[in-house]
Structures are given as C-alpha cells and as structure tokens.
N, C-alpha and C positions, 0 to 999 in steps of 0.2 A: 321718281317717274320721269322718263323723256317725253317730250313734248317735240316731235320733227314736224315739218312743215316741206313741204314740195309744189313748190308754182310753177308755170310752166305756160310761155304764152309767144305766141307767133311772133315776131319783128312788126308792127302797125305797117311797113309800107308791103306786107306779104298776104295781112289778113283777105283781100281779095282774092287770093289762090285759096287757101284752107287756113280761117282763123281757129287759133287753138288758144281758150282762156281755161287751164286747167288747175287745180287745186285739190292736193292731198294733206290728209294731213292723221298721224299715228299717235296715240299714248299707249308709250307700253313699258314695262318693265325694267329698272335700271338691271340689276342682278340677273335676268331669268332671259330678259329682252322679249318674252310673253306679251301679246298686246292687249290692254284693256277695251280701248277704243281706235275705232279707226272711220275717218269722213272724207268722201270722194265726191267734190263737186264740179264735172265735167264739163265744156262745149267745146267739140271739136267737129270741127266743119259743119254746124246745125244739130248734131247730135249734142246731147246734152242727158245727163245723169248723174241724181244725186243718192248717195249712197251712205247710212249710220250706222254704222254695226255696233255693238257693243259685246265683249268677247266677255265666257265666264271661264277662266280657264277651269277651277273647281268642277264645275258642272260636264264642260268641256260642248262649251255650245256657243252660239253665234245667234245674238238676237237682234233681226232688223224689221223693219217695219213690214217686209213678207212674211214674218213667222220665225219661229227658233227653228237650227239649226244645228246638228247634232255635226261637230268637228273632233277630230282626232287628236290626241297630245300634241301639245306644238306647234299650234297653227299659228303660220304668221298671216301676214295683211304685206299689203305691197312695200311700206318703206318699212316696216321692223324687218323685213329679208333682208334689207340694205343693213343691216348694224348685226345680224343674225352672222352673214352671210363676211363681215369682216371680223368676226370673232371665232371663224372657223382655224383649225390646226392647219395648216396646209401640208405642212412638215408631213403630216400622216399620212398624204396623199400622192398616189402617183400617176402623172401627165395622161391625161385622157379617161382618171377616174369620176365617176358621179357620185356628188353628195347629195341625198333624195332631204326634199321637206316639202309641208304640206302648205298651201294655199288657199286661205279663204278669197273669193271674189265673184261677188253679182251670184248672190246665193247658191254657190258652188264651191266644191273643196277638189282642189288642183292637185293632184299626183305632179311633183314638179323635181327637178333638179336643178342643181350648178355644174359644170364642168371644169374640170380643174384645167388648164392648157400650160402650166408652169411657170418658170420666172424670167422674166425680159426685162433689158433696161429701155427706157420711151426719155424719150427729151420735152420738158415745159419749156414753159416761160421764167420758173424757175430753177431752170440746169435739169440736170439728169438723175433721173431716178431709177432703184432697182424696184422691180416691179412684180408681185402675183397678178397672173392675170387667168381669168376663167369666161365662163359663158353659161349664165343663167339661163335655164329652159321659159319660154313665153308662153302666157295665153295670148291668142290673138286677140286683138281688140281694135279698137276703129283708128288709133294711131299705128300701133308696133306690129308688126309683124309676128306671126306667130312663132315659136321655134328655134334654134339657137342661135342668134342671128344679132342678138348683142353680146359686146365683150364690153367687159369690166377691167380696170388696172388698179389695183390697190397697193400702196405703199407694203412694201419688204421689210417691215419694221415690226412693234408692239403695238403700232398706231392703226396700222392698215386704213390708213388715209384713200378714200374714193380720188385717183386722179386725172383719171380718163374714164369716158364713159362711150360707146360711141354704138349707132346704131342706125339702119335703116328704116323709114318710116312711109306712111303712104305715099305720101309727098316727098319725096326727097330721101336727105338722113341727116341722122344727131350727131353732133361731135360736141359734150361737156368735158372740158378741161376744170381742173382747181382754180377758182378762183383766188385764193388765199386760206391762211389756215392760224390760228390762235387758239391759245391756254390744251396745247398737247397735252397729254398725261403722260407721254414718252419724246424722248429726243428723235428726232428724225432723221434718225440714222443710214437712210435708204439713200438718203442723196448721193448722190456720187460727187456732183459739185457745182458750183451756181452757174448763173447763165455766165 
C-alpha cells in the first residue's frame, strides 16, 4: 500500500493576503493504484474542511461521514490521480486526446479528464529534461481554478517523474518544480543533461 502525503501552505510573510494551511493525504493501492482511504484537511483563506472517505472498491462505494456513496469502477481521490495519471501509456495517445477518469470529491463523483498536449523538453535546476506534458480537467474549488488551466510535466521515461507543475490560483499562481528525486525504479533517462 502507498501512503502519499500533500502539504501545501502559504510563505508566513503572505499569510495576510490568503493563508493556505492545506493537507492531503491518499492510501491506495500499490498494483491497482485503487484508493482505500483518502483525508482532506483544509484552510484556505478562512474556509476550512475536513474530509474521510474510506473507498470499498468491492462494493464500489465511498463511505464518509455524510453517508455512502455509490462510485463507479476506478474512482480515484485527488493525489491517487497523480500516480493513476503517471502510469498512463501516452504512447497510445494523440496530442489533444482526452483520457476520462472518475473523481470522488466533497460527496461527488466528477466526470473528469486529462489532456494529453504531447512531448517538450523544460529546463530545471537540474538540466534539461524530455518531458510528457498534459492538462488535467479541475473542479473548482476555493484555491484552483476550475477547468483546464493546470499543466502537468512528467518525465519522458518509465519513471514519469512529476517535474513541473504549474497553475493559476485565486490569488495569484503555482509554479512546483522537482525538488529532488531518490531510490528510482528506472534510470532517468529523460535528461538530456545537467545543469
């Protein structure tokens, strides 16, 4: 089972524009990438919501503390998309096709997609990498914008390494870079070459 984690909180000398202390966090499925459990504890700019789902996939239901929830095959939750979503073929795909999956969130199931946008190379901090890059469909929510409006860069390899992320927000916009990366299960072959 994976255990991911997603924190996510304003700069302290910005919290007086829109403080953002967020926290997700997914178990789901090493094999299947199926989520078991998924906990969503929010405050973003005075809004605030905490969220426990527990997924049956058997049953194929969503039980949270509003009631069960009847979900389709393959429901993901917000960060099993992210590992769903770099285990896709892309090979299969072509530039400006939609790959559909479904979303549980705030006791709703999202008709959602990704867009494939094709392969670019982006320069880190780390040199230069060959890159798939797409654009996940949003719900809207009190940060992100609803809509296609984030792009995603994943490593060109077997790893499909998250290395750009970058998006528009109430406030402003995101730009996550790779921090660092350890114990690959593949060589990172996407580099083109170091800084």
């Amino acid at each position: 089972m994976y255990h991911v984690v997603g924190d996510g909180k304003t700069n302290a000398k910005y919290d007086w524009i829109f403080k953002v202390r967020d926290r997700y966090e997914s178990y789901f499925d090493t094999a299947t990438l199926q989520p078991f459990k998924f906990i969503r504890n929010v405050d973003e700019g005075g809004y605030k919501k905490y969220e426990n789902v527990t997924f049956n996939q058997g049953a194929n239901t969503a039980i949270t503390t509003n009631g069960i929830f009847k979900v389709p095959n393959c429901i993901q939750d917000v960060l099993s998309i992210l590992y769903y979503a770099r285990n896709i073929d892309f090979n299969r795909y072509h530039t400006g096709d939609k790959i559909p999956f479904n979303l549980f969130l705030d006791n709703e199931v999202y008709n959602l997609h990704i867009r494939y946008l094709g392969k670019e190379v982006i320069k880190t901090k780390y040199g230069k990498f060959r890159t798939i890059k797409f654009k996940p469909l949003l719900v809207k929510g009190t940060m992100f914008e609803g809509g296609e409006r984030m792009t995603v860069w994943v490593s060109d390899d077997a790893n499909h390494v998250p290395l750009r992320i970058e998006s528009p927000i109430t406030v402003g916009s995101v730009k996550v870079d790779m921090m660092g990366y350890r114990n690959l299960r593949y060589p990172l072959s996407s580099m083109v070459n170091f800084r």
